[in-house]
C-alpha positions as CSV (number, residue, x, y, z in Angstrom):
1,X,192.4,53.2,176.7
2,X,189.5,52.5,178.7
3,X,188.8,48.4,179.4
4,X,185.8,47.4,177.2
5,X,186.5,43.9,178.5
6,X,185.9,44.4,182.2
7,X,182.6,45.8,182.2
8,X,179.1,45.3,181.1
9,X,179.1,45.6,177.3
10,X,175.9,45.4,175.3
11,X,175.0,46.0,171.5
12,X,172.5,48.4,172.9
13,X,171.2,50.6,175.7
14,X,168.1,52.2,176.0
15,X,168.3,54.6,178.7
16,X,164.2,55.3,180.3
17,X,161.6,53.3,180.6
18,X,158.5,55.5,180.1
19,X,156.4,54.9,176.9
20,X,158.8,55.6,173.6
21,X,161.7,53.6,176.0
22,X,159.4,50.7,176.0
23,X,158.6,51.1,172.5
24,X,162.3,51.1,171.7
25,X,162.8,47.7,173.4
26,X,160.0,46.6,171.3
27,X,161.4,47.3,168.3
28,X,164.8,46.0,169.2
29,X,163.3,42.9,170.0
30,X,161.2,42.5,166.8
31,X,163.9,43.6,164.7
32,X,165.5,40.2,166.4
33,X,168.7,41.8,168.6
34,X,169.4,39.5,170.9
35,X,167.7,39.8,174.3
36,X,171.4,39.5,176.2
37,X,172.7,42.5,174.2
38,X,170.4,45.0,175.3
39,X,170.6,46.9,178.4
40,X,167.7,48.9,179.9
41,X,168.2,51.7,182.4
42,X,165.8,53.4,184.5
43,X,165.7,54.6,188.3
44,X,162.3,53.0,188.9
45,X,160.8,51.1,185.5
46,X,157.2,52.6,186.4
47,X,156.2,53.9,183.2
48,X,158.4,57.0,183.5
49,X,156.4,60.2,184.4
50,X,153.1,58.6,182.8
51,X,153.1,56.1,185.6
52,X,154.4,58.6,188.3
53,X,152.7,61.5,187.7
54,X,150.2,61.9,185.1
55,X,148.0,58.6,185.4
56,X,145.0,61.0,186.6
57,X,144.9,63.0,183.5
58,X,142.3,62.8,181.1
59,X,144.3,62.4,178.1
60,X,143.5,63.7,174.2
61,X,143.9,60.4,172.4
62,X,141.4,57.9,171.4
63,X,141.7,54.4,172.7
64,X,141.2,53.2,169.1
65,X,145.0,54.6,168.9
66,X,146.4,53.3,172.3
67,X,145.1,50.0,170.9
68,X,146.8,49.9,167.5
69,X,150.3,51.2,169.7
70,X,149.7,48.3,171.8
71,X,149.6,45.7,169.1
72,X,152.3,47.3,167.0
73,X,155.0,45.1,168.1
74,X,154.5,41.5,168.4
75,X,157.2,41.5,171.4
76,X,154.6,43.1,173.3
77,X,152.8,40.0,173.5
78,X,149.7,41.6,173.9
79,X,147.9,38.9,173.0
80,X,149.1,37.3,176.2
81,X,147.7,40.1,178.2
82,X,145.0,40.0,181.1
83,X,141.5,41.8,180.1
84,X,142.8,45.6,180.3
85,X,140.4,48.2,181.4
86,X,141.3,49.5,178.3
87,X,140.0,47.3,176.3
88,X,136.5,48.5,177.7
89,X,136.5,51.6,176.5
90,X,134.4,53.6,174.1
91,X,137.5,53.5,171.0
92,X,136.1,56.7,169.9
93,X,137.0,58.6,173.3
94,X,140.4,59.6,175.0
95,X,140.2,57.7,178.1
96,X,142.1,58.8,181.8
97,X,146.1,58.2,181.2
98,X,145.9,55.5,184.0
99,X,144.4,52.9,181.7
100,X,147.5,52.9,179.3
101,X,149.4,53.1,181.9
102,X,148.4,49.5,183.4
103,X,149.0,47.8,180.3
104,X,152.0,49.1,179.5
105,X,153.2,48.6,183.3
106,X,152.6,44.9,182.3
107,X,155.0,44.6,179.3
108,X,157.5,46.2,181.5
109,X,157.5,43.6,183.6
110,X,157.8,41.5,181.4
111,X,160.8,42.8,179.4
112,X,162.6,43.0,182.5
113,X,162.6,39.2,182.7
114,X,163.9,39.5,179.0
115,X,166.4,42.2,178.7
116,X,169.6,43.1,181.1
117,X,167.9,45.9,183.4
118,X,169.4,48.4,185.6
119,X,167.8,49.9,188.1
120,X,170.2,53.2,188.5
121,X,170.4,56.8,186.9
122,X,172.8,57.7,184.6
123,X,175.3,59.9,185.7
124,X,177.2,61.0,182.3
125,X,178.1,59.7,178.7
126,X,180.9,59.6,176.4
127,X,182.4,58.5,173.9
128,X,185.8,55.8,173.0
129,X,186.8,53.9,170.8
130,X,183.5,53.3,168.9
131,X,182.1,52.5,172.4
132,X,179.7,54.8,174.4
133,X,180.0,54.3,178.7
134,X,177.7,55.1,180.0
135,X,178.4,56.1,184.2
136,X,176.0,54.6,187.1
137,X,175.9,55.3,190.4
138,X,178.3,52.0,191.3
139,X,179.5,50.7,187.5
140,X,179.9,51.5,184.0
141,X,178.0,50.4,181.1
142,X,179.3,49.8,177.8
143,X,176.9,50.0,174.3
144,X,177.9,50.1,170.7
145,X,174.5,52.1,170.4
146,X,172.4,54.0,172.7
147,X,168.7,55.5,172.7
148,X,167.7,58.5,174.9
149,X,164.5,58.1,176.1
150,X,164.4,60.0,179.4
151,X,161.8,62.2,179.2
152,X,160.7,66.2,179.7
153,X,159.9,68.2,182.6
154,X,157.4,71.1,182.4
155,X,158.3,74.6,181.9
156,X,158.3,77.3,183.9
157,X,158.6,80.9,184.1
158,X,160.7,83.0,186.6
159,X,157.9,84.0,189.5
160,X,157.5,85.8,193.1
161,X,154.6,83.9,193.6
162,X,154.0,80.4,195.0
163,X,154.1,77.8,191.8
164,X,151.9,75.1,192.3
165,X,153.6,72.1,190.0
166,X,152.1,71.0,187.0
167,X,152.0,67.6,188.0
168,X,150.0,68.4,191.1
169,X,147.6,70.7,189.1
170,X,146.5,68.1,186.6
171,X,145.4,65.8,189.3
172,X,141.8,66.5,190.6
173,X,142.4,64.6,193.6
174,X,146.2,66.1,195.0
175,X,144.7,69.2,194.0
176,X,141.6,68.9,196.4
177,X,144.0,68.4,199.0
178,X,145.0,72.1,199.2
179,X,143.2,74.0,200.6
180,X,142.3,76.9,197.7
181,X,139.2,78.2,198.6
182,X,140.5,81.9,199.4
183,X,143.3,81.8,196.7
184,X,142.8,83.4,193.1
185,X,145.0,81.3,191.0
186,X,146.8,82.5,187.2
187,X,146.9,79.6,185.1
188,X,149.3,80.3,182.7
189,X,148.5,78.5,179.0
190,X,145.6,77.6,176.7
191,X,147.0,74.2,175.9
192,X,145.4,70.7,177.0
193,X,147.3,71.2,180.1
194,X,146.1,74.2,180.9
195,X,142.4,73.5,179.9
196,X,143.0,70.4,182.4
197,X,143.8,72.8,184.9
198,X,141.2,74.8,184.7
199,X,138.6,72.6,184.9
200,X,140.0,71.0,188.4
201,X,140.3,74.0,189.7
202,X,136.6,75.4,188.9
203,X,135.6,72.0,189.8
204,X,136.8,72.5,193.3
205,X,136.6,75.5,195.8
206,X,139.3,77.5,194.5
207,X,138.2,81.4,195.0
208,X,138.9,82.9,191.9
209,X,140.9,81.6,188.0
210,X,142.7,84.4,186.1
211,X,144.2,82.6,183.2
212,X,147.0,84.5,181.1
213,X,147.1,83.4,177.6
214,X,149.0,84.3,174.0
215,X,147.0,82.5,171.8
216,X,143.6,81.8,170.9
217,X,142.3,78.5,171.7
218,X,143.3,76.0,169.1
219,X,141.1,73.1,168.2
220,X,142.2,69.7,166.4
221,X,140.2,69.2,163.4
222,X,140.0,66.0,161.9
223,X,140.2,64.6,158.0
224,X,140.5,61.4,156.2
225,X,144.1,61.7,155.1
226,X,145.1,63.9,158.1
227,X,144.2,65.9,161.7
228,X,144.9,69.6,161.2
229,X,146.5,70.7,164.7
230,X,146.9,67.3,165.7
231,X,149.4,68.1,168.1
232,X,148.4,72.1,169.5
233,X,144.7,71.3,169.0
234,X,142.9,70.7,171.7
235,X,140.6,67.1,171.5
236,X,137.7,65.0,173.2
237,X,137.0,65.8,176.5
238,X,139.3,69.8,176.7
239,X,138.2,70.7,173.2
240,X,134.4,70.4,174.5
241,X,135.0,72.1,178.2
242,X,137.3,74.8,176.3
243,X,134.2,75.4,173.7
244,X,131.9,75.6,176.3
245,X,133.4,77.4,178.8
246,X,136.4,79.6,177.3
247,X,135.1,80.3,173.7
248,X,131.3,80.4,174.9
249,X,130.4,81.5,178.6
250,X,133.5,81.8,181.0
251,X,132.6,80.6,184.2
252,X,131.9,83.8,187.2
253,X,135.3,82.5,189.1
254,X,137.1,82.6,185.3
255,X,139.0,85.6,183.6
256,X,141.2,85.5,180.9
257,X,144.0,87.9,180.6
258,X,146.1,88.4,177.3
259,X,149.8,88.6,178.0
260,X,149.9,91.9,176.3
261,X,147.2,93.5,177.7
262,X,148.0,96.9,180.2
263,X,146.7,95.2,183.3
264,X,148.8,91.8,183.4
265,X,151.1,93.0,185.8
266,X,148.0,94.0,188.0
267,X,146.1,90.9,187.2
268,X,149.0,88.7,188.5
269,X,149.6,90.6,191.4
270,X,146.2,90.0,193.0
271,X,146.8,85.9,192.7
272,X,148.2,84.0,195.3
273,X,149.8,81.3,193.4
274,X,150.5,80.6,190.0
275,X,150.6,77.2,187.9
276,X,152.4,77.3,184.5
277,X,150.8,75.1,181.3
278,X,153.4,76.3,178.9
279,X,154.5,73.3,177.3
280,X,157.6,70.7,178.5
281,X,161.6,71.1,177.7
282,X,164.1,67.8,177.6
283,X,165.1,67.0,180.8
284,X,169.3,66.9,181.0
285,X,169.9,64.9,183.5
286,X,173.3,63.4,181.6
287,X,176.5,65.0,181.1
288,X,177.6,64.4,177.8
289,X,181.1,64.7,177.8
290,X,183.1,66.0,176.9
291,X,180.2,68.6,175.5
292,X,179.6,71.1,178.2
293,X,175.9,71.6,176.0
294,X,173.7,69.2,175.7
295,X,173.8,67.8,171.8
296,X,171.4,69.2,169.5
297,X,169.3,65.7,167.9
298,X,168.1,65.6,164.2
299,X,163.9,66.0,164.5
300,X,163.5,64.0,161.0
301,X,165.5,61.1,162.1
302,X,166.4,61.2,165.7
303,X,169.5,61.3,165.1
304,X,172.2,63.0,168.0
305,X,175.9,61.4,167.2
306,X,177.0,58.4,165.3
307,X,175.4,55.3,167.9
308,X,173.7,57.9,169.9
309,X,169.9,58.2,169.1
310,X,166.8,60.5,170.7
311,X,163.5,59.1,171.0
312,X,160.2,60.1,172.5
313,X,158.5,63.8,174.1
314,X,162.3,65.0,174.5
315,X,162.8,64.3,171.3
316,X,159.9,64.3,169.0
317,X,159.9,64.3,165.3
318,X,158.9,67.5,163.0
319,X,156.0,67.1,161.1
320,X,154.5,69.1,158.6
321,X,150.7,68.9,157.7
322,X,149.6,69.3,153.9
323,X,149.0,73.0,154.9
324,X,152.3,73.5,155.6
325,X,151.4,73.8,159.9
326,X,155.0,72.5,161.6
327,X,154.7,70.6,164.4
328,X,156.2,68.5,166.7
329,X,154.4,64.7,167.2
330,X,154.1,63.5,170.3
331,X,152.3,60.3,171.6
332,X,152.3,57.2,172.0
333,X,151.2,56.0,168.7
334,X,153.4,58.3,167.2
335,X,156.4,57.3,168.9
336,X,156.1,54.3,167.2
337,X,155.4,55.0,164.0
338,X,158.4,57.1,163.9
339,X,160.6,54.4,165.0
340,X,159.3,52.1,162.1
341,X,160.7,55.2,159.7
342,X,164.1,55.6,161.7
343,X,165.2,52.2,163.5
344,X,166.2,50.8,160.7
345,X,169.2,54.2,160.0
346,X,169.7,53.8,163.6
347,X,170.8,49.7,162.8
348,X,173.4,50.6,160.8
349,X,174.5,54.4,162.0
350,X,176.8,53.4,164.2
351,X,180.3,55.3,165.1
């Protein structure tokens, strides 16, 4: 039998430290676990990919919301807080992702002052003995509980063509450091991502956009009691560039190409390089032994193995809307909300 004793043993772990691992810590906090029984693990504690590699997107929720997720839990202190761009902001408007991202930088700092962090990766997970160890780089950690929040990576497609990344894509001003202006480029998507895309590169000198698309365009629509599409709908500032400039006039360096049509084969061999807005996948990063798969999780609860919980964009919750539209919620406000419905299962599911 492994020896619980000798190493670092906590009541919890939260493993990332991106937005829904910071909200987890939150929780755990208000829900009054102690401060020395929770471990935090993440490589960097910079916001997670928000605070590495999206913070010059212009995002699709309204400040209004980022607001009321910032106030939700009173371990966020908030109160506390310097003046926040933020807190500038026209409410009604999505705003860049860089102004949540300061804030929330803050509150990290913070709960690293509070909480037993480690700055490390980790390696694999498994179970004993009612104890999950989870394996660093150097040592082993020990939790009666853990919560997954590490994240999703974008998806791609298999391609002979260069792929510019995602990440570099959605930021006008890594972007205008290639040079583009001889390159036709197939954006792949009709998402918020790809909408994103778009725009940058019609904003700079890129030679030509062929953009290969299933769908039609989807907009968010918005109710008293409800926003149909809230999560494949496109909002604020890519709902009014997509009306304009996909469902209205394309732009002369702009053509669209259904991914059935006879001439996408021949419409993707004239591009030079390809970017691919297709959604994100869970990033498995962790071995789960002695599971050679990664573990399915349950998307009404969270829910992966007795003391083993999912949280956040590789995990999101299924929602249905009163029309009977299935999603899955992401954001930050939603991340939250879910964990008021599921922390308290996740108290008492333990192995």
């Amino acid at each position: 039998m492994l020896n619980v004793i000798a190493m670092n043993r906590f009541d919890w772990c939260v493993v990332g430290a991106g937005p829904a691992g910071i909200s987890a810590i939150g929780k755990l906090l208000d829900e009054g676990v102690s401060t020395k029984k929770i471990a935090w693990i993440d490589p960097l504690f910079n916001v997670g990919d928000l605070g590495s590699k999206w913070q010059r997107v212009h995002g699709n929720t309204k400040v209004k919301y980022l607001k009321l997720f910032l106030s939700h839990c009173n371990s966020f202190d908030i109160a506390e807080a310097p003046r926040f761009k933020l807190y500038s902001l026209n409410e009604h408007k999505a705003c860049l992702l860089a102004d949540i991202v300061e804030p929330l930088a803050w509150i990290t700092q913070r709960f690293i002052k509070r909480v037993n962090p480690f700055t490390d990766t980790v390696h694999s997970l498994s179970h004993n003995n009612h104890h999950w160890y989870l394996e660093l780089a150097k040592q082993t950690i020990v939790a009666n509980q853990v919560i997954l929040a590490t994240g999703s990576i974008p998806k791609t497609l298999p391609s002979n063509k260069p792929v510019i990344p995602l990440d570099v894509a959605m930021n006008d001003e890594k972007l205008a450091q290639l040079d583009l202006s001889q390159q036709t480029i197939g954006v792949y998507g009709s998402s918020h991502s790809a909408i994103v895309v778009m725009k940058n590169l019609l904003d700079g000198k890129v030679k030509k956009v062929v953009n290969f698309y299933r769908q039609p365009i989807k907009y968010a629509l918005f109710f008293d009691e409800f926003i149909l599409f809230d999560n494949t709908g496109l909002k604020d500032y890519a709902a009014d560039w997509a009306r304009e400039h996909i469902d209205g006039q394309w732009p002369d360096r702009l053509e669209r190409v259904h991914c059935a049509s006879d001439d996408k084969d021949q419409k993707l061999e004239q591009c030079d390089s390809v970017i691919f807005c297709i959604g994100f996948e869970k990033r498995d990063q962790i071995k789960l032994s002695p599971y050679k798969h990664s573990l399915p999780y349950n998307e009404g609860n969270g829910i992966i193995a007795p003391g083993l919980f999912g949280l956040g964009i590789a995990y999101p919750c299924r929602v249905t809307d009163p029309f009977g539209n299935v999603e899955h919620n992401v954001g930050l406000n939603k991340f939250m909300c879910h964990l008021d419905h599921v922390l308290p299962i996740w108290l008492q599911y333990k192995a």
